[in-house]
C-alpha positions in Angstrom: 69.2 142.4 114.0 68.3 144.4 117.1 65.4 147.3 116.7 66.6 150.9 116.8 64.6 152.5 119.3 62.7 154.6 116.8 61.5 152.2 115.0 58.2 151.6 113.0 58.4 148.1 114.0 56.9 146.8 117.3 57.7 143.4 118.6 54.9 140.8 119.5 54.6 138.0 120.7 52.2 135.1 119.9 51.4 131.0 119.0 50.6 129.4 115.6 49.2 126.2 114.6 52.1 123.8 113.9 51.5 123.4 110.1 51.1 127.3 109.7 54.2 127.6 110.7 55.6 125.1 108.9 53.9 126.4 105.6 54.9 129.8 106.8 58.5 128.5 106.9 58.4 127.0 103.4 56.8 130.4 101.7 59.6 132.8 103.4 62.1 130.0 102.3 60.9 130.2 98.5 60.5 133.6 98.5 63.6 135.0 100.0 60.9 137.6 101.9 61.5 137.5 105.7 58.6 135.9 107.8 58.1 139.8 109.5 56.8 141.3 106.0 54.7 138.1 105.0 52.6 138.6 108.5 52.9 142.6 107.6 51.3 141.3 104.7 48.7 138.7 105.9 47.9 141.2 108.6 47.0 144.2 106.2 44.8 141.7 104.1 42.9 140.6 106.8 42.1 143.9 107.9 41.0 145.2 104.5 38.8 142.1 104.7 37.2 142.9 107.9 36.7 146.8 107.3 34.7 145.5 104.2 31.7 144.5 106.8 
């Protein structure tokens, strides 16, 4: 699915460990929830963490 050009979404580009992943894989494969919202997701929570300190 190609981005409209207004867009909230950005495109990035990074590496992950092998087994993350894999596990990462697994969840959105369980879950039905695309790979995109479950880093949306791990990304908010790590934030929150982080503004905590």
């Amino acid at each position: 699915m190609a981005l409209k050009e207004n867009s909230a979404r950005v495109k990035i580009a990074s590496t992950l460990k092998k087994e993350n992943k894999d596990s990462l894989d697994a969840l959105s494969s369980e879950t039905d929830i695309p790979i995109s919202k479950l880093l949306d997701r791990a990304i908010e929570l790590l934030l929150k963490e982080y503004q905590k300190k």
